[in-house]
C-alpha positions in Angstrom: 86.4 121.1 7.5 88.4 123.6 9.8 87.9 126.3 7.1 84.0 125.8 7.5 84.2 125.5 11.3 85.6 128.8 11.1 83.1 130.1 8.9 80.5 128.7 11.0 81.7 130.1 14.2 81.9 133.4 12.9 78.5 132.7 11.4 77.2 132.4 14.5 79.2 135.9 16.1 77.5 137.3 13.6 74.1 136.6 14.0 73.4 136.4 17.5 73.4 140.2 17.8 70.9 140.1 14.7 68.7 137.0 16.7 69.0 139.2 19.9 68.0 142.6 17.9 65.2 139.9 15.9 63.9 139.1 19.6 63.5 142.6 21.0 61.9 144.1 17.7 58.7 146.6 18.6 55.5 145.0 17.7 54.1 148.8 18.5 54.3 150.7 15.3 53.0 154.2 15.7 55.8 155.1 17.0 59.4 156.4 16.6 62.4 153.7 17.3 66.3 154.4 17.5 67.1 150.4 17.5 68.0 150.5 21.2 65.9 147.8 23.4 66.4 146.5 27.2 64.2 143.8 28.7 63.2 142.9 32.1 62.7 139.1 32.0 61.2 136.0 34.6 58.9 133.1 34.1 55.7 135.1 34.8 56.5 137.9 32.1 58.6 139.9 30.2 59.1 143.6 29.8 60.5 145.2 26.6 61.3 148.8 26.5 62.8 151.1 23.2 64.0 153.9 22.6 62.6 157.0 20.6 64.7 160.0 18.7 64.5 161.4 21.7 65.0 158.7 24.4 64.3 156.1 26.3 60.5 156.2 27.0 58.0 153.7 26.2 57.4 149.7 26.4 55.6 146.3 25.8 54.3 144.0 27.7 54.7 139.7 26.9 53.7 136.9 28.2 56.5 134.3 28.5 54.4 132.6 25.9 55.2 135.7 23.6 51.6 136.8 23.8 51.4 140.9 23.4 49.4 142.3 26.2 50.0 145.9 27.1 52.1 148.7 25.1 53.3 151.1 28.3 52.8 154.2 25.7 55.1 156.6 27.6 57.2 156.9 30.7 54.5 159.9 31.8 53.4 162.6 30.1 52.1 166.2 30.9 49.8 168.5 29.2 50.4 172.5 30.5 47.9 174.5 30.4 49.3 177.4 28.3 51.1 175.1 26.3 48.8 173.1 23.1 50.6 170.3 22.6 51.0 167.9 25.5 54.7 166.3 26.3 56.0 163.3 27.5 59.2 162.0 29.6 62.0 160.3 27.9 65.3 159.5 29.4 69.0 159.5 27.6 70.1 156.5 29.4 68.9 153.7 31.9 70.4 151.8 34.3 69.7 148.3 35.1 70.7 146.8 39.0 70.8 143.3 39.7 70.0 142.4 43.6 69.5 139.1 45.4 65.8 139.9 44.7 65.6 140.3 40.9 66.6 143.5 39.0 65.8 147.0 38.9 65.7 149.4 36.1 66.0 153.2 36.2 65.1 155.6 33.7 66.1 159.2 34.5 63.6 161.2 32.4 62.5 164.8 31.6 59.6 165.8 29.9 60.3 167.0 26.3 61.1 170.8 25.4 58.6 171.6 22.4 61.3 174.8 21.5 64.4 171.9 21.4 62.2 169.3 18.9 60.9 172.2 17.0 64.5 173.9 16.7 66.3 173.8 13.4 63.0 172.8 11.4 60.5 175.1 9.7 58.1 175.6 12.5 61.1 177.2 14.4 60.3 180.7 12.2 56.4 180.8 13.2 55.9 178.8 16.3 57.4 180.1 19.7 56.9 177.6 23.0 57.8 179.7 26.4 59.1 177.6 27.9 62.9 176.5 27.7 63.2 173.6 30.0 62.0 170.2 31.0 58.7 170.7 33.3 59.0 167.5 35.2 61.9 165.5 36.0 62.4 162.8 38.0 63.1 158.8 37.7 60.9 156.0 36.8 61.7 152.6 38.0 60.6 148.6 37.1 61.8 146.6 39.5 60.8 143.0 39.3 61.5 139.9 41.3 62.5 136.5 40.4 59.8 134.7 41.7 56.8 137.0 41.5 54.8 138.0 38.5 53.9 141.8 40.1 56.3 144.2 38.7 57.0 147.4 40.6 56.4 150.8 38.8 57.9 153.8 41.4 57.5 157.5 39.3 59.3 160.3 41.9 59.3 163.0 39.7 59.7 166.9 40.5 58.1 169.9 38.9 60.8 172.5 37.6 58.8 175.7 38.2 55.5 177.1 38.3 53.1 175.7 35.8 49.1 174.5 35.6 48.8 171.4 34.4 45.4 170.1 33.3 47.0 166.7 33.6 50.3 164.6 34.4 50.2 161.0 33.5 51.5 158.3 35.0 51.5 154.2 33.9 49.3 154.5 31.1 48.6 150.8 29.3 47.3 150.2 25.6 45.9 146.8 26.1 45.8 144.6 23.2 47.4 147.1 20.5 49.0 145.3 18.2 47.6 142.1 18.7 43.6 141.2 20.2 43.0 144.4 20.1 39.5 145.7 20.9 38.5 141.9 21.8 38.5 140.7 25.3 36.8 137.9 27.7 36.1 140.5 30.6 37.6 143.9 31.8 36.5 144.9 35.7 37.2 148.0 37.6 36.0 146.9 40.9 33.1 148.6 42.0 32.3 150.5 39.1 32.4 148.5 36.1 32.0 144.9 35.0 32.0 144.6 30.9 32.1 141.1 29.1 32.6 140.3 25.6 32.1 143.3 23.3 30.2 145.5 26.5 31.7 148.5 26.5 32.7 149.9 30.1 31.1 152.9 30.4 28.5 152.4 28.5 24.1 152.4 28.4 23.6 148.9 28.8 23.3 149.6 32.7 23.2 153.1 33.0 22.2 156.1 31.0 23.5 159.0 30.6 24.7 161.1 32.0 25.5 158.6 34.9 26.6 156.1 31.8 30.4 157.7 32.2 32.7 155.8 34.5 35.9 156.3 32.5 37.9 158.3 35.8 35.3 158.1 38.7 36.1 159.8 42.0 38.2 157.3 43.8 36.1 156.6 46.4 34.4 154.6 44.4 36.6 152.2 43.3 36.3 149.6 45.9 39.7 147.8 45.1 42.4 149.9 43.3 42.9 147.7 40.2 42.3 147.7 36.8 41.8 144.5 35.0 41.2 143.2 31.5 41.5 139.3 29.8 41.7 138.1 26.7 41.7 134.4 26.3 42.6 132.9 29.3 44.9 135.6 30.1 44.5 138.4 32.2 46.7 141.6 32.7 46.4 144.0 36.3 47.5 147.6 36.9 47.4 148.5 40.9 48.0 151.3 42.7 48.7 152.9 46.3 45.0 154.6 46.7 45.7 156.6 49.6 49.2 157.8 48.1 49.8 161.3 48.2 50.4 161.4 44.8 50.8 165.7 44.8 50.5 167.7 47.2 51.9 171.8 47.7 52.4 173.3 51.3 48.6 173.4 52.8 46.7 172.7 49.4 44.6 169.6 49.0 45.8 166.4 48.4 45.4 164.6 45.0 45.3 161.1 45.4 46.2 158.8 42.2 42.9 159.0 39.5 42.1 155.7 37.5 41.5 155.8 33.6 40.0 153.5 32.3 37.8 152.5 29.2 37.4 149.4 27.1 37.3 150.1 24.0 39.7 153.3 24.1 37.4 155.5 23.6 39.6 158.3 25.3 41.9 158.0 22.3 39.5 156.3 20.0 41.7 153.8 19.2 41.0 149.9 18.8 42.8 148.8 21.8 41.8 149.2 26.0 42.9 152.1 27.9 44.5 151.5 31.5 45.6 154.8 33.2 46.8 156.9 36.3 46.9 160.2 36.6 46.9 163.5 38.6 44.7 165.8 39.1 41.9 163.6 40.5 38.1 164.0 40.6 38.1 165.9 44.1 34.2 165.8 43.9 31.3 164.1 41.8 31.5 167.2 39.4 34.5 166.7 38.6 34.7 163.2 37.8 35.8 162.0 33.6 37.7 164.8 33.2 40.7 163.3 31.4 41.8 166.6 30.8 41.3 168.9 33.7 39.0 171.9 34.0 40.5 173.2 36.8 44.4 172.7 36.2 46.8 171.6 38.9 48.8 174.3 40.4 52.4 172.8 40.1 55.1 174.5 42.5 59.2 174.4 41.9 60.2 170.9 43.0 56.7 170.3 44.1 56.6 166.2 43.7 54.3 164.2 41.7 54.6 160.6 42.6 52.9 157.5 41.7 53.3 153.7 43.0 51.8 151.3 41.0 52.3 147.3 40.2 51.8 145.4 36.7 51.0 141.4 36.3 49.6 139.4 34.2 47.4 136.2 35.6 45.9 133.3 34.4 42.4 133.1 33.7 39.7 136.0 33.2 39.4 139.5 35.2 38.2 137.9 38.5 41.7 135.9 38.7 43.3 139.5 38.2 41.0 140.9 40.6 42.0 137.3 43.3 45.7 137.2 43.0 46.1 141.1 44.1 44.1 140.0 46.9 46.2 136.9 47.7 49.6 139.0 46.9 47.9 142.0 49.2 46.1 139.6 51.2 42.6 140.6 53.0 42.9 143.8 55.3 42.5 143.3 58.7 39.3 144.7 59.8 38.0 147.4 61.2 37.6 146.9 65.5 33.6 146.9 65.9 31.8 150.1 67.1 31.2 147.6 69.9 32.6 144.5 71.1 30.0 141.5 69.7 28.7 140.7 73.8 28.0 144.5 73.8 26.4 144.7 70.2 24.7 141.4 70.6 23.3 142.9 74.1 22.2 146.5 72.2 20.3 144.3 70.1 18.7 142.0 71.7 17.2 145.0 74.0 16.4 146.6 70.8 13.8 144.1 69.8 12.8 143.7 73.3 12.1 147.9 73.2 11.5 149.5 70.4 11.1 146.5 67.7 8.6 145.1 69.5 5.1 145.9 69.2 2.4 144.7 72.2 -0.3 142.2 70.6 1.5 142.2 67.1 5.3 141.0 67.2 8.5 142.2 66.2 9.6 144.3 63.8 9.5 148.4 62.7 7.2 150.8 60.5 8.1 152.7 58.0 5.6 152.7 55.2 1.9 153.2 55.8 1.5 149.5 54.2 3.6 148.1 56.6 2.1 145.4 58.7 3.9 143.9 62.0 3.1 139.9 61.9 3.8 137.5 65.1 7.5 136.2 64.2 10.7 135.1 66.4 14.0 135.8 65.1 15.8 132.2 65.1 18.8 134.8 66.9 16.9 135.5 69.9 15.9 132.0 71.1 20.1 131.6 71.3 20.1 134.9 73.0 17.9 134.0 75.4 19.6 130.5 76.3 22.7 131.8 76.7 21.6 134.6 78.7 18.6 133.1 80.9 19.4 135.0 84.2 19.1 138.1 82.8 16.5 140.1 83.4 16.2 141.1 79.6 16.6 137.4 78.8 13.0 136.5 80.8 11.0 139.5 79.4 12.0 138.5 75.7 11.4 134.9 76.7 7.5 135.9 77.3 7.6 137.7 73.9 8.8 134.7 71.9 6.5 132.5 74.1 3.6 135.0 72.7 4.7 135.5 69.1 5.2 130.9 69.1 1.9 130.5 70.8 -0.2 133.1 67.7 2.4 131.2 64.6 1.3 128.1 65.8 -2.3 129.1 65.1 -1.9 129.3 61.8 -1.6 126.2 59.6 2.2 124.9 59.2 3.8 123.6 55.7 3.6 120.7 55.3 5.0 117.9 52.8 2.8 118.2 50.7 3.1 121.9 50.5 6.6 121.7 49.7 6.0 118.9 46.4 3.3 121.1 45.2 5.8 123.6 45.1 8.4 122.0 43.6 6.1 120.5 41.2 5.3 124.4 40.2 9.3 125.1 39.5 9.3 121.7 37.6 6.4 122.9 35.4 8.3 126.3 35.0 11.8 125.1 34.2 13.1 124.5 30.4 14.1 121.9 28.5 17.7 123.2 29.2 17.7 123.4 33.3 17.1 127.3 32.6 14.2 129.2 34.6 13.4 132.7 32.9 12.8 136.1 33.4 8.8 137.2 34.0 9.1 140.8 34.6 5.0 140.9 35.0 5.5 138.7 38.1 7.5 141.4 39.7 5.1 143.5 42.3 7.4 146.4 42.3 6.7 148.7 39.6 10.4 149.9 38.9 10.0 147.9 35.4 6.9 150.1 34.4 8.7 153.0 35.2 11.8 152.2 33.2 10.2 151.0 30.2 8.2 154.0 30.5 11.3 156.6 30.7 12.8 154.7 28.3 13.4 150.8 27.7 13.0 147.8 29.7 15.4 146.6 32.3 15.5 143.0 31.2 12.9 141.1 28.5 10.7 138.7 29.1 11.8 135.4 28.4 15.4 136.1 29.0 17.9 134.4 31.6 20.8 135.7 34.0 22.8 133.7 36.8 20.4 134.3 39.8 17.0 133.6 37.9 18.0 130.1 37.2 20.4 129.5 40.8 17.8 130.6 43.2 15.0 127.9 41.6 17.7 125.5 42.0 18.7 125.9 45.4 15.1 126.0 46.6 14.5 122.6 44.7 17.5 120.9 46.5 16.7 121.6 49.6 12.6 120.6 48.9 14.3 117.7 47.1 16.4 116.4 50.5 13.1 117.6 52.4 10.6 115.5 50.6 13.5 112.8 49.7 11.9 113.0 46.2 14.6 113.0 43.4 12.7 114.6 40.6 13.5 117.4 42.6 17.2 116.8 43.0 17.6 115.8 39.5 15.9 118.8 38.0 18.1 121.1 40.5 21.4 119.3 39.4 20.4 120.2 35.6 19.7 124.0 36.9 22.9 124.4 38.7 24.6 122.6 35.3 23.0 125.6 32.6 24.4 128.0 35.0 28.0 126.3 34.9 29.5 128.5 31.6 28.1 131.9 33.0 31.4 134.3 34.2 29.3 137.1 35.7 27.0 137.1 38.4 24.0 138.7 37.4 20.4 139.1 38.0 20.5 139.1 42.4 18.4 142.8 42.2 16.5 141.9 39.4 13.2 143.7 41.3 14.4 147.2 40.2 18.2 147.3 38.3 18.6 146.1 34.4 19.1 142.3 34.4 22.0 141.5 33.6 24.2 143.9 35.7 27.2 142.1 37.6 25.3 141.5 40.7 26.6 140.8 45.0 23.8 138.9 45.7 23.5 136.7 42.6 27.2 136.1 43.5 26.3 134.8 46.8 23.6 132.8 46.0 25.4 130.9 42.8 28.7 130.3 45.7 26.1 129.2 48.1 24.2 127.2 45.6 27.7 124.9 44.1 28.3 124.1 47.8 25.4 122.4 48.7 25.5 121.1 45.2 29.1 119.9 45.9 28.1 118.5 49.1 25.0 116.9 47.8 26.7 115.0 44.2 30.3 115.3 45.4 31.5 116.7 41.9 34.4 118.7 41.5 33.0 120.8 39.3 31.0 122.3 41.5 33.4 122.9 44.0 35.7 124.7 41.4 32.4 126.7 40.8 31.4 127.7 44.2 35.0 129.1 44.8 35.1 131.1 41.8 31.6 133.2 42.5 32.4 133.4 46.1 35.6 135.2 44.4 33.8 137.4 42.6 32.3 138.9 45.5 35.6 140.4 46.2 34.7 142.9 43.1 31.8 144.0 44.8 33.9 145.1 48.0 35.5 148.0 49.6 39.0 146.6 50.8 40.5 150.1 51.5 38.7 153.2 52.8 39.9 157.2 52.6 41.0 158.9 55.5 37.8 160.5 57.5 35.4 158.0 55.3 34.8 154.9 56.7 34.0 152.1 54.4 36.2 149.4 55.0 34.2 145.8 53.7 31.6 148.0 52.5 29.9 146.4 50.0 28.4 147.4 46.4 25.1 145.3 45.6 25.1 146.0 41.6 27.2 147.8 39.0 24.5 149.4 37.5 21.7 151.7 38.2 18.1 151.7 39.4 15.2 152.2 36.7 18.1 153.3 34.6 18.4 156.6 36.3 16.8 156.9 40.4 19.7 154.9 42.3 23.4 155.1 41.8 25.0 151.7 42.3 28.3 152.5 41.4 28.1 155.2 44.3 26.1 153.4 47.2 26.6 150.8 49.3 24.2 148.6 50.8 25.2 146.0 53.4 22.1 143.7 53.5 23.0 141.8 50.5 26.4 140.6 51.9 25.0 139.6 55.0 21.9 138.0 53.8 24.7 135.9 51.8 26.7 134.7 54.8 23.5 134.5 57.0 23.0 131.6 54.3 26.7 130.6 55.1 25.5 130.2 58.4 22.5 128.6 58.2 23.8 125.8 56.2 27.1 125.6 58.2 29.4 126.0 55.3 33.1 126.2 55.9 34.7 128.5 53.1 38.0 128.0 54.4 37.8 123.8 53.7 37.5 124.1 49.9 39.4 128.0 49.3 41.7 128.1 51.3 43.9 130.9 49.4 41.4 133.5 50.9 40.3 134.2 54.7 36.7 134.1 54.4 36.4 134.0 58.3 38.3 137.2 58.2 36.0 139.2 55.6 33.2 137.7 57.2 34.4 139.7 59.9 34.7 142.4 58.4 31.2 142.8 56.4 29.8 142.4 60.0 31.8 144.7 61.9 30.8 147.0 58.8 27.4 146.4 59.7 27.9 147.3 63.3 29.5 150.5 62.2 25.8 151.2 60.2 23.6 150.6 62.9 21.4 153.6 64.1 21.9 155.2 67.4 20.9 158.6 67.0 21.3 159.1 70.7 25.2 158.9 69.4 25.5 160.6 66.1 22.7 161.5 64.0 24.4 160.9 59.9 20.6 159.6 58.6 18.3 160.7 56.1 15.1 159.2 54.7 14.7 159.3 50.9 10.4 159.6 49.8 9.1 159.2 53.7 10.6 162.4 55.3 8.4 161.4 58.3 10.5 158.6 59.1 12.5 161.2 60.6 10.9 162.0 63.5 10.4 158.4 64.6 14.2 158.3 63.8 15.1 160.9 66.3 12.7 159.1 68.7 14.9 156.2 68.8 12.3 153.6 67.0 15.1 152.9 64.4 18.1 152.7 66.9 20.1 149.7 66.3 18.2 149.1 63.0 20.9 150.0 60.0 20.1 151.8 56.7 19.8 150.8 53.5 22.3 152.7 51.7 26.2 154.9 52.4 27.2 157.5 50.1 30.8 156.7 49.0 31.6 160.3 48.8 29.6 161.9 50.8 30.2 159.1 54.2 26.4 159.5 54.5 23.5 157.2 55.5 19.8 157.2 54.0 17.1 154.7 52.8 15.0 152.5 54.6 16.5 150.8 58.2 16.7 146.9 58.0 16.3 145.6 61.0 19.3 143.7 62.5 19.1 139.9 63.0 21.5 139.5 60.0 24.2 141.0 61.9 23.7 138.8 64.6 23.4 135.5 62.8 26.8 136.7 61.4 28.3 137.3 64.8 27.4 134.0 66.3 28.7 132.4 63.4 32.2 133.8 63.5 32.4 133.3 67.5 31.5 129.6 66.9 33.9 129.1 64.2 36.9 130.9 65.7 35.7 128.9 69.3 36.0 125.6 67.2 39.5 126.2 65.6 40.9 127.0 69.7 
């Protein structure tokens, strides 16, 4: 029995070497291996890195499930412009720290020296490489803590000498090689792209070409800087620092970190996602999906190339990526308004008591020869008025809304009846399944002529998306509690329950972008929708479902802005175009969506904060209206506006009939203003909506 003991025991010496080796085995194949591995290691994930012929340099990512994600392909690479074949950086040895923290591990690495690979082999006769040194060196860390799943990635690296580099990479993630793939649930790059199931990003089914590439847009127009992609109820991140110097020599430009990414790899053409940083970056529009750049970056002696960036992996689909960076980052704080909200709410209340109001018609501006001002009060300026009834202001626009009351009233009001006969009309339209479809014919703009014209329709008839089934349902709830008739409520109950499997908003601009295009204000209205339907049948479900499209709104929203460009809370209102090819979505923001959305908020008295609690909605509330306040026209103060197809609009512009109005549309690159004004009691409504909150939590 001793003898086998023994035997046993060094059994056992032997093979836990071979179970450790047996654990840290590559799943990546195309690849060279040396049989050296170190991991980095918590309950959140794991890290594997190997070792080539020629060093330390590339890694896997796991979930602590053992679930491959992610192959980290190099530890950087750089292609020279005089030099064919690009190189990447490998270190001879690591180090590996241990703090109170977690740990940290170092790789010192150099970028390969073609001549050195090449030397002793038969190419060394025919082929001569210039250059006889490393380009780049520097260090590339992982740090990672024990109790948080975001790991660290710090790349300080120095050029050696004087080179052009048509591009240096940094992180670059393979998602799914080796194991899902070109599968996925989702992959989002905020602002830009939203592809589900086998969508590719970048591709026609929103745009066409040539706007169709998105694969490294200019950076301004990535409204959060991540990059996200699930598979299966697991989703995997890549952030980074977007306003990090990531080069810069003496008095030449900066070049700010430049996102890759494409799902399916279509950058390497390989059956897996691509998830990338790099330098140079697209400086302007016409430079943008240059992987490879035209114009090469000048690289100085021990001019620095740096990039910060942070891995994770998250539970759930790309929207639970997108939410726990926010949580981890939290929500910036935002922007102080143009004005203070007394001294906006003043501006515009005098506004509509100037130049929005029109003697012996009502309130409201003109833009288009059709337009026609109606008698109407702005539910805003009846408060206004109450709270400021000394004023002089106050009693003149108290005689306007007494006028604009007295000629409404003249017209016949909606009544009950009114209200069943339309609900009736949604109940005769609405399917066996809760659905409400698409009717493209219905639609009086002719955007959908157009585009089937130029080349294929934006959506089919017949079809369904998020917001052509949510909106019917809201509107039947509310004539459902109206009318207390509970067809209605029972038919809206079995619309908001079709919706209940759809992961991307969709459909919100369905007047003049392609259908099904992840969509702001088809967000907004499905999270406004599973409120009241959460209030109104107190099921959890629809709780769980209001909180996750009020999430998604966070895709749709600029939560960082570039020095001299103010966007912060900007807002995108579709990832797609308009009539495939007339408005750029990807590069515009439009404001009104949002704030129609939390104008809802208001109206129904909705507390965000009660049922999500993991985000500050009071505080981007605040900061898609102090946004807003930073659109508003004064051309008396700055004059940053353009009409589209009216140029005459110009003139009544500089006349001051638009001031405190705001436009329809900012460039993202260009910081400039155009479109149609809007007028302002949205902004307002959200104003008096965050005073009363903040008033009620004193």
């Amino acid at each position: 029995m001793k003898t086998i003991g023994k035997h046993f025991i060094l059994f056992i010496i032997i093979l836990l070497p071979l179970l450790h080796y047996a654990q840290n085995t590559p799943n990546f194949k195309r690849t060279s291996y040396s049989k050296e591995s170190v991991s980095l290691e918590n309950e959140y994930i794991k890290l594997n890195f190997y070792k080539r012929i020629k060093g330390w340099g590339w890694g896997e990512v796991v979930t602590p499930a053992g679930k491959m994600m992610a192959v980290l392909e190099h530890l950087g690479e750089i292609k020279l412009q005089d030099q064919d074949i690009p190189v990447r950086f490998v270190a001879e040895s690591y180090t590996k720290e241990k703090t109170d923290k977690g740990e940290i591990l170092i790789f010192k690495v150099a970028s390969v020296v073609v001549r050195e690979v090449l030397k002793g082999t038969s190419f060394e006769n025919w082929m001569a490489y210039p250059f006889p040194e490393p380009a780049i060196k520097g260090t590339v860390s992982f740090i990672m803590e024990k109790d948080s799943p975001f790991i660290k990635l710090n790349y300080r690296l120095k050029a050696t000498g004087n080179y052009n580099a048509e591009y240096i990479r940094g992180p670059w993630l393979k998602v799914g090689e080796d194991s899902f793939k070109i599968e996925k649930t989702d992959a989002i790059l905020p602002g830009v792209d939203w592809a589900i199931d086998d969508e590719w990003t970048s591709g026609t089914d929103f745009f066409k070409d040539p706007w169709a590439l998105r694969v490294a847009p200019h950076p301004n127009k990535v409204s959060i800087p991540v990059m996200a992609l699930s598979h299966e109820g697991v989703g995997i991140g890549l952030s980074w620092n977007s306003k990090q110097t990531a080069s810069r020599w003496f008095n030449y430009r900066d070049h700010k970190p430049q996102p890759v990414f494409a799902s399916p790899n279509f950058v390497d053409r390989k059956n897996n996602h691509l998830m990338g940083l790099m330098v140079p970056d697209a400086s302007i529009e016409g430079h943008e999906n240059e992987v490879v750049a035209k114009i090469p970056l000048e690289l100085k002696i021990d001019q620095i190339v740096n990039f910060d960036a942070e891995l994770w992996l998250s539970k759930g689909n790309s929207t639970n990526v997108v939410t726990d960076y926010v949580m981890h980052k939290g929500l910036p704080v935002p922007s102080t308004p143009r004005w203070s909200y007394k001294e906006t709410l003043d501006r515009i209340a005098n506004a509509y008591n100037t130049n929005f109001w029109h003697e012996g018609k009502g309130f409201g501006i003109v833009q288009r020869p059709e337009h026609v001002i109606r008698p109407n009060v702005p539910i805003f300026l009846r408060r206004y008025v109450l709270e400021n009834k000394r004023s002089t202001l106050s009693k003149e626009l108290q005689k306007k809304i007494e006028w604009s009351e007295n000629e409404i009233n003249k017209r016949a009001s909606k009544s009950k009846e009114a209200a069943i006969q339309e609900g009736e009309q949604w109940l005769k339209e609405q399917k066996a399944d809760g659905s409400f479809v698409f009717n493209p014919d219905a639609i009086e703009k002719d955007d959908f002529k157009v585009a089937t014209s130029f080349i294929e329709p934006m959506g089919l008839q017949g079809e369904t998306a998020l917001d052509i089934t949510i909106r019917p349902a809201i509107r039947l709830l509310n004539i459902g509690k109206e009318t207390n008739d509970q067809r209605f409520i029972e038919a809206a109950k079995k619309a908001f329950d079709f919706c209940m499997d759809m992961q991307r908003p969709e459909a919100g601009d369905f007047w003049e972008t392609p259908l099904h295009a992840a969509n702001l204000l088809a967000a907004g209205h499905a999270a406004v929708g599973n409120y009241l339907a959460y209030q109104e049948f107190k099921e959890e479900k629809y709780r769980t479902k209001a909180v996750y499209w009020m999430r998604t709104l966070l895709t749709f929203t600029h939560l960082w802005e570039p020095d001299g460009t103010p966007m912060l809370y900007d807002t995108k209102p579709v990832l797609s175009s308009s009539d495939w090819y007339f408005a750029n979505w990807v590069r515009d923001h439009v404001q009104w969506e949002v704030l129609s959305v939390f104008s809802d908020v208001a109206h129904y008295n909705l507390n965000w904060d009660e049922i999500d609690p993991e985000i500050d909605w009071l505080r981007y509330q605040e900061g898609i209206t102090n946004a807003a306040i930073r659109w508003m026209a004064a051309q008396t103060i700055d004059r940053n506006w353009l009409p589209h197809n009216l140029p005459e609009q110009y003139e009544r512009y500089l006349r001051g009939e638009y001031d405190y109005a705001f436009p329809d549309t900012h460039n993202s690159v260009t910081g400039n203003y155009g479109g149609m004004m809007i007028m302002p009691a949205p902004i307002v409504e959200n104003i008096y909506y965050i005073l009363d909150r903040k008033a009620s939590k004193k």
